[in-house]
C-alpha positions as CSV (number, residue, x, y, z in Angstrom):
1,X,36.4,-61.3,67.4
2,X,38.4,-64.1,65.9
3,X,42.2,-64.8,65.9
4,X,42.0,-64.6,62.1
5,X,40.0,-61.7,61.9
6,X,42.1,-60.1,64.0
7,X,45.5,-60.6,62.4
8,X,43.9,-60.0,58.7
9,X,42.7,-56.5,60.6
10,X,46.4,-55.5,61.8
11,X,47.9,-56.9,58.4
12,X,45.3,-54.5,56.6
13,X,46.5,-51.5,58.8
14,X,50.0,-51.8,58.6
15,X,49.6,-52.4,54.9
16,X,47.9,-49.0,54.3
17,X,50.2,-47.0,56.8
18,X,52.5,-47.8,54.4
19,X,51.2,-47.4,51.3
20,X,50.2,-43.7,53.0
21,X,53.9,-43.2,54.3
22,X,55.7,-44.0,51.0
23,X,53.3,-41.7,49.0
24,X,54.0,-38.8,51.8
25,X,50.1,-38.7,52.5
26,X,50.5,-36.8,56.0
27,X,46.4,-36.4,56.6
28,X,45.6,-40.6,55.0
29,X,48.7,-41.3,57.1
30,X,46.8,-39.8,60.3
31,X,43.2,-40.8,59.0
32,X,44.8,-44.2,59.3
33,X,46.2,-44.6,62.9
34,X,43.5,-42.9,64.5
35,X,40.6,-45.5,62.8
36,X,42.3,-49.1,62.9
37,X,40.4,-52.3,62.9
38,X,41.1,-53.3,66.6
39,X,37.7,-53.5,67.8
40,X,38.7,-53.4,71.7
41,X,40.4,-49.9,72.2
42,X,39.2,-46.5,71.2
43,X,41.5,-44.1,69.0
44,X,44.2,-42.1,71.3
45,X,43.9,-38.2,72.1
46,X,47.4,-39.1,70.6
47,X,46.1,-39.8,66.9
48,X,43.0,-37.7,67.1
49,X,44.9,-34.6,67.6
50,X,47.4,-35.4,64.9
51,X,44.2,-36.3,63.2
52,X,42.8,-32.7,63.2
53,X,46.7,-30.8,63.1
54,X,46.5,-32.4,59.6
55,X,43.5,-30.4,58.8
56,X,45.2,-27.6,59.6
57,X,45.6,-24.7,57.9
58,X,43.9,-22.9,54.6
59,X,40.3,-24.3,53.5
60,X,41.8,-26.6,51.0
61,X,43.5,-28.2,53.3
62,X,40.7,-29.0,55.9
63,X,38.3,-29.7,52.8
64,X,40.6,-32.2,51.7
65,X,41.1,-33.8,55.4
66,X,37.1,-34.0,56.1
67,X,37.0,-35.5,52.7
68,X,39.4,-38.4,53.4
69,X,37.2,-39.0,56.7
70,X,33.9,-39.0,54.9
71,X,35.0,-41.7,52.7
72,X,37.1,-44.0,55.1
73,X,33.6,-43.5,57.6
74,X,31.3,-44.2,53.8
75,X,33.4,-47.0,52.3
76,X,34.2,-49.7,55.7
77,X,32.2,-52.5,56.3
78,X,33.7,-53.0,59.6
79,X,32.2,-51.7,63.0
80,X,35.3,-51.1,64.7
81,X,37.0,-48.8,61.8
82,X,33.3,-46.8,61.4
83,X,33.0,-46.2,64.9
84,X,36.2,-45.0,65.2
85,X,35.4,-42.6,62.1
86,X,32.6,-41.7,63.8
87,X,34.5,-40.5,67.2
88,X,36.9,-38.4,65.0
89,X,33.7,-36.8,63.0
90,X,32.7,-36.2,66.7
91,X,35.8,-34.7,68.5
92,X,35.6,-32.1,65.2
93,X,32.3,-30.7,66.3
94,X,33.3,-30.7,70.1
95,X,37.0,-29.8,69.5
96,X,37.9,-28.7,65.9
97,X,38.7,-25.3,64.8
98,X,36.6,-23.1,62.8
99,X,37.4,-23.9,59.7
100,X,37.7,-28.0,60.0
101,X,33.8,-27.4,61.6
102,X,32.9,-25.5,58.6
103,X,33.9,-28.2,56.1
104,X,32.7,-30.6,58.3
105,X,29.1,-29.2,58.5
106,X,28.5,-28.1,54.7
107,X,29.8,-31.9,54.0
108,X,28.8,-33.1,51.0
109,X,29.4,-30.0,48.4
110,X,26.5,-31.0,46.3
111,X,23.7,-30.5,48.9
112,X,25.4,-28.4,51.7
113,X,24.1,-31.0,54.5
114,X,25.5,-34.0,56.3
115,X,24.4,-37.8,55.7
116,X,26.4,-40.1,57.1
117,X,23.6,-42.8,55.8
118,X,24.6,-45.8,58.3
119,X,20.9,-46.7,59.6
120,X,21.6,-50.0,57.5
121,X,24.9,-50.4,58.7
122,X,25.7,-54.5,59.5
123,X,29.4,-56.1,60.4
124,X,27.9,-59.9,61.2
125,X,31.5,-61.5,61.4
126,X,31.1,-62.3,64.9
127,X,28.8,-61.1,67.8
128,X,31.2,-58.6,68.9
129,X,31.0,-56.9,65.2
130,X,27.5,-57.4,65.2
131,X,27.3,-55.8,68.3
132,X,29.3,-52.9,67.8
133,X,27.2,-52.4,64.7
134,X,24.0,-51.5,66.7
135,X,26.5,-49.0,68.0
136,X,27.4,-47.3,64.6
137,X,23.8,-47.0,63.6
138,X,22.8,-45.3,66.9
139,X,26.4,-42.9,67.5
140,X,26.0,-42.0,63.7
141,X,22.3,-41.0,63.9
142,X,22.9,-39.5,67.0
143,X,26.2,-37.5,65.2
144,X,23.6,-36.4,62.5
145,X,21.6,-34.7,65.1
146,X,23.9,-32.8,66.7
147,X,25.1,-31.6,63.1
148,X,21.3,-30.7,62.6
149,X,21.0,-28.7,65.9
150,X,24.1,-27.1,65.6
151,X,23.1,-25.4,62.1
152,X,19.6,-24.6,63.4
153,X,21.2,-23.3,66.7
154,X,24.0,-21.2,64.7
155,X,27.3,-22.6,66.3
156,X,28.5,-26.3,67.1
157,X,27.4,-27.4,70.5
158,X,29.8,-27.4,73.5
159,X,31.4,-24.0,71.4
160,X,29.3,-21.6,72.8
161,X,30.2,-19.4,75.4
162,X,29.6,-18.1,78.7
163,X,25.7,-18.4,80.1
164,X,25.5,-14.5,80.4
165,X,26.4,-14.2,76.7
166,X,24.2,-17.7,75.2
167,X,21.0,-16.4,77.7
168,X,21.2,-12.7,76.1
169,X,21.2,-14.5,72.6
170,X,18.7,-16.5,73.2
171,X,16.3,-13.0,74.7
172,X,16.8,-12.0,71.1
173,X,15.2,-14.6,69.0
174,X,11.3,-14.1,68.3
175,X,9.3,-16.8,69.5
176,X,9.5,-18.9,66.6
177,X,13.3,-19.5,66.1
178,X,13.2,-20.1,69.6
179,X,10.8,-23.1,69.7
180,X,12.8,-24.3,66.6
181,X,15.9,-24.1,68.6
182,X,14.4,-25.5,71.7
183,X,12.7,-28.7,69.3
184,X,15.8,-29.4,67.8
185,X,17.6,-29.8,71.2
186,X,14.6,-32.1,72.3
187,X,15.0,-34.3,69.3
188,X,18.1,-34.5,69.8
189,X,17.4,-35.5,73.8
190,X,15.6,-37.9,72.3
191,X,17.8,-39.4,70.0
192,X,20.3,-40.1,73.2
193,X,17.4,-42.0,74.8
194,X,18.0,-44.6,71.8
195,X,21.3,-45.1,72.6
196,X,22.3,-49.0,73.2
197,X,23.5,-51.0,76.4
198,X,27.0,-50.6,76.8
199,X,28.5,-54.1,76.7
200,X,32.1,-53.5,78.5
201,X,34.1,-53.6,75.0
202,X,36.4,-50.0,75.7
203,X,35.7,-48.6,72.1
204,X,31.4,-48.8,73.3
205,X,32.7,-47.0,76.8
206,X,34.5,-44.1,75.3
207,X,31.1,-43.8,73.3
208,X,29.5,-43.5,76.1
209,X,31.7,-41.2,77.7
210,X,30.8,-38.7,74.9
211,X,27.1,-39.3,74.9
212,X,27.7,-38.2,78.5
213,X,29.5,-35.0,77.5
214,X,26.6,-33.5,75.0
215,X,24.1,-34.4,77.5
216,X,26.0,-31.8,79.8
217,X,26.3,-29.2,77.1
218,X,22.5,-30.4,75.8
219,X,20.5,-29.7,79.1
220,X,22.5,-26.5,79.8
221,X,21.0,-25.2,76.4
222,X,18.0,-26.5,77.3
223,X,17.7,-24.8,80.9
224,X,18.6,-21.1,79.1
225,X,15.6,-21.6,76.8
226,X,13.4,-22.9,79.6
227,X,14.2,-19.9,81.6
228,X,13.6,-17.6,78.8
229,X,10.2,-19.1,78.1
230,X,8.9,-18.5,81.6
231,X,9.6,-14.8,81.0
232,X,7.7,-14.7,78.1
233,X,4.1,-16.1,78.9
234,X,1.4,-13.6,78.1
235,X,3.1,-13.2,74.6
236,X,2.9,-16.2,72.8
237,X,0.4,-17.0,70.0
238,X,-1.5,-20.0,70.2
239,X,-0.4,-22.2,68.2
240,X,3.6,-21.4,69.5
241,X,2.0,-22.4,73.0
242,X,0.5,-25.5,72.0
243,X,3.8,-26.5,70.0
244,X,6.0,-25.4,73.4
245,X,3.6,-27.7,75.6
246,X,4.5,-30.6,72.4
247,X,7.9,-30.3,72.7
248,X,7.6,-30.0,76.8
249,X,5.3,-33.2,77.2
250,X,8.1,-35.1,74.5
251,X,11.2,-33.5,77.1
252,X,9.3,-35.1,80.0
253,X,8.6,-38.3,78.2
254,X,12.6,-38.8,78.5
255,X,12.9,-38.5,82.0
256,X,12.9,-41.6,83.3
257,X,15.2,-42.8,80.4
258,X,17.8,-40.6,80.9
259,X,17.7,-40.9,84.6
260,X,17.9,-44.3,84.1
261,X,21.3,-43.8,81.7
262,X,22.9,-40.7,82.9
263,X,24.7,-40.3,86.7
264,X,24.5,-36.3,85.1
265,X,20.6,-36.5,84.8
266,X,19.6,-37.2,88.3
267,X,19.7,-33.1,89.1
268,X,15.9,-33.2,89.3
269,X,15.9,-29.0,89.2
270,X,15.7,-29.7,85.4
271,X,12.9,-32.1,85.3
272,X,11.0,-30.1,87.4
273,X,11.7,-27.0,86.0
274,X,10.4,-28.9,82.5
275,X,7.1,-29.6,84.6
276,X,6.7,-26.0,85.6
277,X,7.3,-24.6,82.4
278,X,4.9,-27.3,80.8
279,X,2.3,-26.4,83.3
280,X,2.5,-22.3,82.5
281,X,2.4,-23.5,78.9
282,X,-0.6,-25.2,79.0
283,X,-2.6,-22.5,81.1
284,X,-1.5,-20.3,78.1
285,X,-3.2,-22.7,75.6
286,X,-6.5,-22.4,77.4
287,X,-5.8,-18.8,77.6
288,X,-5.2,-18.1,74.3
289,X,-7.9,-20.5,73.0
290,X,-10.4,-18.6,75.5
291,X,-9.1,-15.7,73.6
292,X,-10.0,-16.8,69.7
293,X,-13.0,-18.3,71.2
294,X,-14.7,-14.9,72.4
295,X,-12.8,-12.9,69.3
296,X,-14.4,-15.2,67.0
297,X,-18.0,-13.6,65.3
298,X,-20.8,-15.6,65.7
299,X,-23.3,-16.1,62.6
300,X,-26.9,-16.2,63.6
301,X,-29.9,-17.0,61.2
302,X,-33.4,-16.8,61.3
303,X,-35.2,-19.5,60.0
304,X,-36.2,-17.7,56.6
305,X,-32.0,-16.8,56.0
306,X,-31.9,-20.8,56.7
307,X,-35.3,-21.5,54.1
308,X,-33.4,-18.9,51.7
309,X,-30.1,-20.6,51.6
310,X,-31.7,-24.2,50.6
311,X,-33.5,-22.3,47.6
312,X,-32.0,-22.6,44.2
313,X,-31.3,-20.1,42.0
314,X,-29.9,-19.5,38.4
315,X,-26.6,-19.6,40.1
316,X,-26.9,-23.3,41.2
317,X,-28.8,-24.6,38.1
318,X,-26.6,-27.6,36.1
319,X,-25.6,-27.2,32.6
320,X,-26.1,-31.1,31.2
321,X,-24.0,-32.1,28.1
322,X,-27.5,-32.1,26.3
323,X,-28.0,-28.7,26.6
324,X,-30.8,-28.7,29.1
325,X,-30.9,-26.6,32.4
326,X,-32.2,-28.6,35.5
């Protein structure tokens, strides 16, 4: 980043603290500190928890605190300041209370779903802003996803509690809101194979440091659904297998990727649990296409049924617009 760019980035941020202290705006006040435009430092656990203590307290109040974050995080053109939104919108869904989470997930009003709309994002001032912008296009897509897999999953990810309690929630789903569960979590596996190369700038590295974090809380909801799987062979419909062996062959396509990223990943037991499961998934396939195969009737004809079939009748004669049958 450039010396001018620089000071015109503290000048802007001292000018809008402020403007936000004068007016007595505690949350814009907070908002502010916590998202500056100094692109080589991530925001303090200092400013991110006065950050969500502003939020606190009845629903106006944390409406009116996820609101001023939406728009700070919708209307910057620069990296450093979206990125920094992007960790607070974050450190909400891993560490905000029920009620900031609640705003936060039926964000905007209108629609009652979450687009944080940055896959066009572009700061070209410099190659550190341009880099940092591949950055907020991947951490924001990757934000959306966990937002999505949250709602499907029914709480915010990292929130859940103990394994006893999330594997005896998870024996109580049918098969189908499981595999929707367990898809969501895959795409969302996925989306963390996307993720950049870190480039040594600090603000990249705390990034990073979250990615980290959901793949920890990620893989441990994926093992509780691979477990329960393997208990439930013999009982799946055949198309639910064939979609589990999809969603298995896509989980094992990101092995290498994620061993390649994350220190966390190299327990193999998961990956090779994946491959077990996969392989008990697709003997079900062939089972339960076996199964359809031998339940399914089989027509036979005699030549004269054939020879009968090919013979018209009144029923297949064409009415012309002259009036004439043929």
């Amino acid at each position: 980043m450039t010396k001018l760019t620089h000071l015109i980035g503290i000048l802007k941020d001292k000018a809008s603290q402020s403007k936000a202290a004068l007016l007595s705006k505690r949350i814009t006040l907070s908002l502010l500190r916590a998202t500056s435009h100094d692109c080589s430092s991530p925001p303090t656990s200092k400013h991110l928890a006065m950050l969500m203590s502003s939020g606190d307290g009845p629903r106006a109040t944390a409406s009116a605190a996820v609101e001023v974050l939406m728009d700070r995080l919708q209307g910057t053109n620069n990296a450093a300041v979206a990125l920094k939104c992007l960790i607070a919108v974050h450190y909400i869904i891993r560490h905000g209370s029920f009620i900031l989470q609640d705003q936060l997930s039926v964000y905007p009003y209108s629609g009652g779903r979450n687009y944080l709309n940055l896959s066009h994002f572009r700061h070209t001032t410099d190659p550190t802003t341009w880099q940092l912008s591949s950055w907020v296009r991947w951490f924001a897509q990757h934000t959306e996803q966990l937002l999505c897999a949250s709602r499907i999953l029914g709480f915010f990810l990292g929130n859940s509690t103990d394994k006893e309690n999330r594997e005896d929630r998870a024996s109580g789903l049918d098969n189908g809101d499981l595999l929707t569960e367990f898809e969501s979590l895959v795409a969302l596996i996925e989306g963390l194979c996307k993720r950049p190369e870190p480039n040594g700038n600090l603000l990249v590295e705390e990034i990073v440091k979250l990615a980290r974090g959901d793949w920890g809380v990620v893989q441990a909801e994926v093992r509780v659904r691979l477990s329960e799987f393997k208990v439930r062979f013999g009982g799946f419909k055949f198309g639910e297998a064939v979609e589990l062996v999809c969603c298995l062959k896509r989980l094992e396509q990101c092995e290498e990727k994620m061993l390649g990223m994350m220190d966390e990943a190299r327990d193999l037991t998961l990956w090779d649990m994946v491959t077990l499961v996969k392989d008990m998934a697709e003997i079900e396939v062939y089972r339960e296409e076996s199964k359809l195969r031998r339940d399914t009737p089989k027509l036979r004809f005699s030549e004269s049924d054939r020879f009968s079939g090919r013979v018209l009748n009144s029923r297949h004669f064409l009415l012309f617009p002259s009036g004439r049958l043929l």
